[in-house]
C-alpha positions, 0 to 999 in steps of 0.5 A: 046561717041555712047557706052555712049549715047546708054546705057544713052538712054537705062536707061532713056527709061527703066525708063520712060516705067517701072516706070509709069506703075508700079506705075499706078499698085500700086507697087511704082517706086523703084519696077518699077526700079528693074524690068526694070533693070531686063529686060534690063539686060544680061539675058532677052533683054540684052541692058546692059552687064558686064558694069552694076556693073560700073554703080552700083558703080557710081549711089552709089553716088544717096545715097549719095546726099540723105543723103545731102537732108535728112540732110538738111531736119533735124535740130540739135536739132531733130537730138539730139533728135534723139540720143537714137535711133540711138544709142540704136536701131541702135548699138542694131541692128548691134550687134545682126544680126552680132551675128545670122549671124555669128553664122549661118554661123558658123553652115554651116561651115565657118571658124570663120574669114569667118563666123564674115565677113559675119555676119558684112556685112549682117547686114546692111541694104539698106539705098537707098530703104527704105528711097526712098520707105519710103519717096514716101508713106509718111512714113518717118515721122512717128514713125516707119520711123524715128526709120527706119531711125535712124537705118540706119544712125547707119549702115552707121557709123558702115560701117568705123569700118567693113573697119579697121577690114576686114584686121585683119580678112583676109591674107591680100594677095592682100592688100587694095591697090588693091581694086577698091572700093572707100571706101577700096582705101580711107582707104588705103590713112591714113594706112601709118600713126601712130594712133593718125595721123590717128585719128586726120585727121578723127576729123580734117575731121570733124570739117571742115564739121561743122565749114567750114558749119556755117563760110565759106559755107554760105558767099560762097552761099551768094556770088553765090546767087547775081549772080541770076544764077540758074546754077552756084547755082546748080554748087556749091551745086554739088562741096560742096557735091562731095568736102565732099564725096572725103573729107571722102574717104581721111580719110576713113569715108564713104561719105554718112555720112559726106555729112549727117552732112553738110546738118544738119550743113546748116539745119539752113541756109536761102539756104537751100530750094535752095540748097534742091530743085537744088540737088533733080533731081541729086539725084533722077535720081542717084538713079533710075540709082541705082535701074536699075543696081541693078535689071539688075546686078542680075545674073540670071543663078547663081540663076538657077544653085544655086536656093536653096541655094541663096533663102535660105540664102536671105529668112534665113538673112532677117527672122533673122533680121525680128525677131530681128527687132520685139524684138527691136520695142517691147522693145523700145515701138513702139506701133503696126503700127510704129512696123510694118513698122520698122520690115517690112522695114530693113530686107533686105541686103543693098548696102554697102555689094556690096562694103565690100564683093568686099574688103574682097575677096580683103583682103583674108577674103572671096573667090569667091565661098562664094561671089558670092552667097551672092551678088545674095542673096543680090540683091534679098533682096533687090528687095523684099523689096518693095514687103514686105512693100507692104504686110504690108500696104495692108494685115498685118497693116490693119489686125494687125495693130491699124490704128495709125496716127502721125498726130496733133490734129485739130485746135480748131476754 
């Protein structure tokens, strides 16, 4: 019980020092995350040792009330609305950076199994930076972050199909029962099953998330609602969305996406500004625990031994998928600024590739020697990234942007 105080005292006190401070500097809170991170951890003061990759799996959860809040913040027909691009941009995306990676990886030697891994993984982006990033400056909702955003919630769908085919592509050695990620051991739970059972539990999964949101979830907080108490609210709101999280790990769907769609299931409901408002904290308090594991889980005497190759292949993936970003803006039509922020805010690797790199060396796919470097140059990625959209809004739009604004017309008197 001290060991867990100390190390919450630890995290909390790195927080309110870094973050203050960072964003007194104009570098945004994420950046302070990040860096404290970094000087708690094991290579600078060393407050925080092994126990952070732990403490990375749980503050995962943070992504997973953000998306719960997103949602409830969208209603289906903007969603709908929203369905080109998330299935243009979004598949475009994943399909040509796995291609360039892969092929990359190819060009180093890797063995095709090896090289397509990879390539599938480093694809994806970081949903839990950019959206907290994007949502602090105000740019969520403008052309540029809905098209960000619609491309990370294709990556995060396209997370369960990179689950089924990890095992075809390794020596299935060690097995899926020996991962430790959630998302692997889920997976696992429906494996004994035919196909079509596997099938419809995961629509069976889905369809209680929509029809239990519009006929069993609003009488339920309406019920809770009479009792005027504010904690037991807060309490349901929290076993509705950890309840769906552990619903798609059972059917091996990622849990960010099904807490997703019950928020746009209840968009419409008249709690939804309650249960907005009672999820917030948690979910901003997860995220910075997210941010501080991350910076602290960077592995710095790696990066010493191995400086060239971990810098090489973080800056190679992310000028990959910069250029592959810029020719999707420019197809799609964004004008410059929305260009800009798009290209700008994904070319870094995302969160999942901590948890599919844990199950494809589990399944055999990859060995340590080519793990562990990837993390690294993950984690770097993804401490870069607030630096990048930093440069875009201070030295590269003012300079080659347009000024765009997504802003109404004003009102005539």
């Amino acid at each position: 019980m001290d060991a867990v105080l100390s190390q919450a005292f630890v995290y909390l006190l790195a927080a309110v020092i870094a973050v203050p401070i960072a964003k007194r500097l104009g570098l945004g809170s994420v950046l302070g995350y990040l860096i404290a991170g970094i000087v708690i951890g094991p290579d600078v003061l060393g407050f925080v040792g092994s126990e952070g990759q732990d403490v990375l799996h749980f503050a995962e959860f943070g992504v997973v009330l953000m998306l719960f809040v997103i949602g409830l913040e969208l209603q289906p027909s903007l969603l709908w609305r929203l369905r080109g691009p998330i299935l243009g941009m979004g598949g475009l995306q994943v399909l040509l950076s796995t291609a360039a990676i892969t092929a990359g990886g190819l060009a180093f030697g890797l063995p095709w199994n090896a090289a397509l891994a990879v390539g599938m993984i480093l694809a994806l982006s970081s949903t839990a930076i950019v959206l907290q990033t994007l949502g602090e400056t105000g740019q969520l909702d403008t052309s540029g972050g809905r098209s960000a955003f619609s491309v990370l919630l294709f990556q995060d769908i396209a997370v369960i199909p990179m689950l089924a085919l990890l095992p075809l592509l390794g020596s299935g050695s060690h097995g899926a029962e020996a991962g430790e990620a959630g998302h692997a051991e889920s997976a696992s739970m429906l494996a004994g099953l035919p196909g079509w059972a596997q099938t419809l539990a995961v629509l069976g999964a889905v369809a209680v998330i929509v029809v239990g949101g519009r006929y069993a979830i609003r009488p339920i907080l309406r019920a809770v609602a009479r009792t005027r108490s504010r904690e037991i609210f807060t309490a349901t709101a929290l076993a509705l969305v950890i309840g769906i999280a552990l619903l798609m790990q059972l059917v091996g769907l990622s849990p960010a996406l099904g807490t997703f769609l019950a928020g746009v299931v209840l968009a419409t409901s008249e709690y939804r500004h309650e249960l907005e408002s009672d999820i917030d904290p948690f979910k901003g308090l997860l995220l910075g625990l997210f941010f501080l594991a991350v910076g602290a889980s960077i592995d710095f005497g790696l990066i010493a031994n191995e400086a060239g190759l971990i810098f090489g292949i973080a800056i190679g993936v992310m000028a990959i998928k910069f250029i592959i970003l810029a020719l999707l803006a420019r197809g799609f039509g964004l004008a410059s600024d929305p260009a800009l922020l798009f290209s700008f805010a994904l070319p870094q690797m995302g969160e999942f590739a901590f948890v599919l790199f844990s199950f494809a060396t589990q399944e055999g796919v990859l060995g340590a020697e080519i793990v562990d470097p990837l993390v690294a140059s993950v984690a770097i990625s993804m401490a870069l990234t607030p630096l990048l959209l930093m440069i875009n809004d201070r030295v590269v739009r003012p300079r080659f942007g347009t000024k765009e604004r997504d802003e109404r017309p004003m009102d005539e008197m």
